[in-house]
N, C-alpha and C positions, 0 to 999 in steps of 0.2 A: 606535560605540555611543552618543557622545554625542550624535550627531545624532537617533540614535533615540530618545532619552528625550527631548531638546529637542519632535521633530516628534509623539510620542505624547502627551505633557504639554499640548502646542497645539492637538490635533486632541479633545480632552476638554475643554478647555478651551472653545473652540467651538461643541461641543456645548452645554454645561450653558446662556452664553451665549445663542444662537438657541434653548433649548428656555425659560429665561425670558422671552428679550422677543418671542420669536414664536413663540410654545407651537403656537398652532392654526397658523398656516404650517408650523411644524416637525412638528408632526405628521400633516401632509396629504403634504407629503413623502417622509416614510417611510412614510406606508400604502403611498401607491401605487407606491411604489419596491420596497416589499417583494412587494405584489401584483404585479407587472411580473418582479421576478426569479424567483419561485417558479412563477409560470408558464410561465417558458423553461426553469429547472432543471427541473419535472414535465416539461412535454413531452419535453424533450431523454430525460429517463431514460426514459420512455415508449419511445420508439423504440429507444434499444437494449434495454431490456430484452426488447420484442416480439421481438428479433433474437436476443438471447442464449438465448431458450430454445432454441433449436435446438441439434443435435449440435455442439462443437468441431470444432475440426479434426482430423482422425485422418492422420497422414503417412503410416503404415505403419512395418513394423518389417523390411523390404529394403532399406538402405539403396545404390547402387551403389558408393560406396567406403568406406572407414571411415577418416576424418582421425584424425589425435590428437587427442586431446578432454584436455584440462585440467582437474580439478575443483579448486577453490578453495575450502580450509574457513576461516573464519577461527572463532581459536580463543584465547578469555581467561579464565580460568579454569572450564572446563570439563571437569567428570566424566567427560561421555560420551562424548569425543571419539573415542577409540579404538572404539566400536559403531559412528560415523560410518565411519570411515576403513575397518570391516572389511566394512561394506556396501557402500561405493561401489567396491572392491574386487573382492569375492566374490558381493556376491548381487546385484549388478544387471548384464545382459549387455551387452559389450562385448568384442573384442578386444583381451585383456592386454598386449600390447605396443602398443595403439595410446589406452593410457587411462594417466594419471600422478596421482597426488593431491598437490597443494600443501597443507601445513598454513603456515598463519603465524599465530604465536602470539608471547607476549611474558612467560609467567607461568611460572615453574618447573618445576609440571605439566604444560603444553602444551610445554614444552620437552622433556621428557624423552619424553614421550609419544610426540612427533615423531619424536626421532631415534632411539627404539626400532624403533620401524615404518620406520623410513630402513632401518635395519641389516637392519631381517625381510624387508623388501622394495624392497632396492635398486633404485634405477635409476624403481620403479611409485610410490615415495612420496615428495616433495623436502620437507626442514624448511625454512621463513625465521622465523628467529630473531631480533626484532624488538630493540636495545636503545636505539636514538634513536629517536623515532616520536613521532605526531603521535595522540595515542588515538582514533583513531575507525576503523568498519570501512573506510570508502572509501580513507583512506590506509593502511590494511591491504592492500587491494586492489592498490592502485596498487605498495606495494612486490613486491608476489606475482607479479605476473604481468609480471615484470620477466625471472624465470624460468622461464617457462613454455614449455616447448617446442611445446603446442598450437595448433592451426588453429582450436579452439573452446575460448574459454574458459565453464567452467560454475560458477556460484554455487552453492553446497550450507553451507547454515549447519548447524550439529551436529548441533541436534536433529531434522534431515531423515533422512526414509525414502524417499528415490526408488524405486517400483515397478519393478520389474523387468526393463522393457521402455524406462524413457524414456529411456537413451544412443541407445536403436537408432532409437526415434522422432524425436530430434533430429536426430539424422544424416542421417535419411532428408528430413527437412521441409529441413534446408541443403543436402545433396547433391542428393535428386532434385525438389525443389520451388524447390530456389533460396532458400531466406530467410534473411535476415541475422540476426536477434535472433530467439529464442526465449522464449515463459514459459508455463509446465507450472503447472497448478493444481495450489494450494494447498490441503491438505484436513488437520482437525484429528484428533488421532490419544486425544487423549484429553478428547474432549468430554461423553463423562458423569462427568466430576471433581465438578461442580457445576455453577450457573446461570448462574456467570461462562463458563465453557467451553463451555457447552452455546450460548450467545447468542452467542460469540467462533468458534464452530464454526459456527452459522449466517448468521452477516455473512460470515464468511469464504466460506463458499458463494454467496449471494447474489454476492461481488464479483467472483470470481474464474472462476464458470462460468456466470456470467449475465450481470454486467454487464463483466467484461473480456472476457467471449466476445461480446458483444455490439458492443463498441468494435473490437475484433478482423476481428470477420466485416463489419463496412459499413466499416473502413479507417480510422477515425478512432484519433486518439492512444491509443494501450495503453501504461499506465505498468509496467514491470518489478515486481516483486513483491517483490525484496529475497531471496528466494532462489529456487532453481527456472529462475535465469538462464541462458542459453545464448546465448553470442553469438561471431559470428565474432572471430576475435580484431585481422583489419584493420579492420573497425567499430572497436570500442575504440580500436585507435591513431587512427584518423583524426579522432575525436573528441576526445583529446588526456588519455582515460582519465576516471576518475570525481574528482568534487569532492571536495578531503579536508575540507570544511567544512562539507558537505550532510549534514544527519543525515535524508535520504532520498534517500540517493544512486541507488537505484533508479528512480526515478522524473524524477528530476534528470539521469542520462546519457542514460535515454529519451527527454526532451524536444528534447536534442542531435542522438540518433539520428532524431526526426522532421522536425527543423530538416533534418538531412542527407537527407529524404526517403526513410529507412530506415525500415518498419514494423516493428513486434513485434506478433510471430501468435502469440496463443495455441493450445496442442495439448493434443490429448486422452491427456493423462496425468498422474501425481501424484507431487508428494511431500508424506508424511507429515509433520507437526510439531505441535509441541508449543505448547498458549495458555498464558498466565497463567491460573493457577490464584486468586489475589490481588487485589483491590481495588489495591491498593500497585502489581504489578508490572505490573498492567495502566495502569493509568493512568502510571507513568513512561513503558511503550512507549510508547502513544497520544500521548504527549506527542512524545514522541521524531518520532516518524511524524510529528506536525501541524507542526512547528516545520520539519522539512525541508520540508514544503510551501510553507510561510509564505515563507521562504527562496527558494525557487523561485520563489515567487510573485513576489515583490519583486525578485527578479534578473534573470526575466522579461518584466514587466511593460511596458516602455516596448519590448523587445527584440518582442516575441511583435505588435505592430500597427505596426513600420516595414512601409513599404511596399514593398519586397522581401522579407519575410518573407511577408506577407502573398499577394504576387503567386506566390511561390514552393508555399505549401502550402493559401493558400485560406481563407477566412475564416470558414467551418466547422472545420479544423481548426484554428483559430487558436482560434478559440470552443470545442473540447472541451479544449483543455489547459488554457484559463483557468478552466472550470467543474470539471476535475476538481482544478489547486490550489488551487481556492477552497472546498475543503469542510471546513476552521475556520472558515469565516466563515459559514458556511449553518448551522452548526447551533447558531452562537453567534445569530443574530439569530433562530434558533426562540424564545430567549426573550424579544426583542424581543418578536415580534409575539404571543406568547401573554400579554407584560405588558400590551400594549396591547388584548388583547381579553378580559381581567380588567378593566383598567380603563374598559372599555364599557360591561361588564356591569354594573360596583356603580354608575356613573354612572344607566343605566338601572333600575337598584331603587335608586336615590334613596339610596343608602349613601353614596355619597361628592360631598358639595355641589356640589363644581366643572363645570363643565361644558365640557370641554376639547374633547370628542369629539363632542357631540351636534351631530345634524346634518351633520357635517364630512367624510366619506368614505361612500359606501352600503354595503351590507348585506353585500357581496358583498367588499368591499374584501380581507379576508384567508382567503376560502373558499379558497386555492391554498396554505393550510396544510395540507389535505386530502392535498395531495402526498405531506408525510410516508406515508401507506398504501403510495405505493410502494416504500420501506424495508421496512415489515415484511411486505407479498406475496413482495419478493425472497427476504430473507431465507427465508422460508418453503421458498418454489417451488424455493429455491436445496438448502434441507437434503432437498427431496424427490427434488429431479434428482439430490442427493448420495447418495441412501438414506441418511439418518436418521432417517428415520421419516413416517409419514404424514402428510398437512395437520393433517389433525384432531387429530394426536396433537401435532404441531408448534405449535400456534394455542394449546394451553394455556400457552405461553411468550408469548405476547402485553406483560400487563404487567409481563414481566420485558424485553421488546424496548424497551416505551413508557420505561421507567427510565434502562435502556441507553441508548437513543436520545437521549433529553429532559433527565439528567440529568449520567450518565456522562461523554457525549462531549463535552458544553460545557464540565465540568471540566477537560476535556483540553486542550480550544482555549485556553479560560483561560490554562492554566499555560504552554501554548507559547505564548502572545503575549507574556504576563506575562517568561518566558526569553530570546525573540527581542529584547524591546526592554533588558533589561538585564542578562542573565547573558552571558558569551561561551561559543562553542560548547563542549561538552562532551558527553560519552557516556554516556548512564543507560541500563546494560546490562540486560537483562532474563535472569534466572537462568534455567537449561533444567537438568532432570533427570530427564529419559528416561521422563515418564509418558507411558502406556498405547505405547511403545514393543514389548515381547515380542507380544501380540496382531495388531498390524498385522503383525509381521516372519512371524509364523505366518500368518495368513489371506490374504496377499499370494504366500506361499510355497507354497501346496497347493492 
């Protein structure tokens, strides 16, 4: 850690530096570095998104054998567990003797919880009773499925509604299609809470059934979701299991899994869950979420362009892993370049004397800000391939998307740079309790 406040204190330092004694070099620089990046990040998203509109994958629900399949909840203090544990049970199909639920928990309630359903359902439910541990889900993980008597291990977080149908789709997409990792979209269960949920329900669409289905279907790196996981269970060993210090560890074994020249195909099916409802708990996830990235990123970085790496998986897919860790940093230098074309502007109405900019980059230099539009088409296109409602009807969320977008998300990246370079890892849980859970379980059921 102290290397990282030493090299983040130097790389500011730097900055401030080159932007006083070569203000107009420093900032020819970053124009057209900014210009240059947001036009290979627009294009790139371009192509899969043209891609992701298309149907997912549908496996079928004929699977030819049915493995043991392993569901894995992990659970800290948690209300809803037991609605979890009776669903992945009872109302999603599977053969009973060939499906087991892992809980591992570490809290009094998930304790008791656990080994109530141990007793009610011997042999289908296993408790791990966590009382040394390292607090994060991944080393949750990794104690779990130490147990597992499954051929596929599946991530199911609490507040999950797996449809009905996605054990027999799994099985079918590993069994009769051969694939090694599985991830089932993600879809929000109670998105008219408010306009945090409503926007957190359609990003969630946009990424999940467009642009992961879109990375999916041309073969490029699909990062795991964080729940809705399915994966064989000699995949995980071969990889030597999840990072217990990755606080995106989804994403994080993926890139393992791709390293090993294993894809993850997303399928055509859901599980239900729950957004932050909060300002507060939303922004601890997003934090959560970027800071694993950040993580990756920097763990990756010098790993991801060895020239065996390279030769192995190709320098496109070398290229979509680095631009999908790099998305704290894309939406942090969105206020970069919007401070710099505020400071254009009042230069050119004569408000502010200095003359940093004039003349110094053309006109065009950060029109591939523009890009941003494909954010909020996804998002859109995403809630209408989702049914939730019409363009038109969807498009009035606009500048609640632009807030989201522009102000939201940099907070986020913020706070996880701000954590990465001087707090040690830690797990800022995001509460779940069970809204608009009764609705989906009735409308998914009839």
């Amino acid at each position: 850690m102290r290397r990282r406040k030493i090299a983040a204190i130097a790389a500011s330092l730097a900055a401030v530096v080159l932007l006083v004694l070569f203000p107009r070099e420093f900032f020819i620089i970053l124009a057209y570095g900014l210009t240059i990046l947001y036009l290979i990040w627009g294009v790139y998203h371009l192509v899969i998104m043209a891609v992701g509109l298309k149907a997912p994958f549908n496996p079928g629900t004929n699977p030819k054998s049915f493995p043991k399949l392993s569901l894995i909840i992990p659970a800290r203090d948690e209300p809803i567990l037991s609605r979890t544990i009776e669903i992945c049970l009872n109302h999603v199909e599977y053969p009973e003797d060939n499906k087991e639920v892992v809980i591992v928990t570490e809290d009094p309630v998930g304790e008791r919880t656990a080994i109530w359903y141990s007793q009610l359902y011997p042999g289908r439910v296993i408790p791990v009773i966590r009382r040394e541990y390292f607090p994060t889900k991944p080393s949750a993980l990794n104690d779990s499925i130490l147990i597992c008597k499954g051929d596929i291990i599946g991530i199911v977080d609490v507040e999950d509604i797996p449809e009905g149908d996605t054990f027999l789709k799994v099985a079918s997409a590993i069994e009769n299609h051969g694939l090694d990792s599985i991830q089932a979209i993600l879809r929000i269960s109670n998105e008219n809470d408010n306009w945090i949920t409503k926007i957190f329900a359609m990003e969630y669409a946009g990424w999940f059934r467009i642009w992961l289905n879109g990375r999916s279907r041309l073969g490029f790196f699909t990062p795991l979701g964080g729940t809705g996981n399915y994966v064989k269970r000699s995949l995980i060993a071969e990889v030597g299991g999840w990072d217990p210090l990755n606080l995106a560890e989804d994403a994080e074994i993926a890139i393992r899994f791709h390293l090993s020249r294993r894809k993850t195909v997303l399928i055509d099916t859901r599980h239900w869950e729950e957004a932050p409802t909060s300002f507060k708990a939303w922004l601890r996830q997003r934090t959560r979420w970027f800071r694993g990235w950040i993580q990756s990123l920097i763990k990756y970085f010098k790993v991801l362009f060895r020239p065996a790496i390279l030769r192995r998986i190709g320098l496109i897919e070398v290229f979509s892993i680095f631009l999908m860790l790099s998305a704290p940093i894309m939406v942090l230098l969105n206020w970069v370049a919007y401070g710099m074309t505020v400071y254009w502007v009042l230069e050119y109405l004569d408000i502010i004397p200095f003359t940093l900019t004039a003349n110094l980059f053309p006109w065009w230099a950060l029109l591939p800000l523009l890009f941003n539009i494909v954010y909020y088409y996804t998002w859109i296109q995403g809630g209408v391939l989702e049914k939730m409602g019409t363009a038109k009807a969807l498009l009035k969320y606009l500048p609640h998307m632009i807030f989201y977008m522009n102000l939201m998300m940099p907070l986020a990246a913020i706070r996880a740079f701000y954590q990465e370079v001087f707090k040690d890892v830690f797990w800022e849980k995001t509460r779940h309790i069970g809204r608009g859970a009764k609705w989906v379980i009735a409308e998914k059921r009839t």
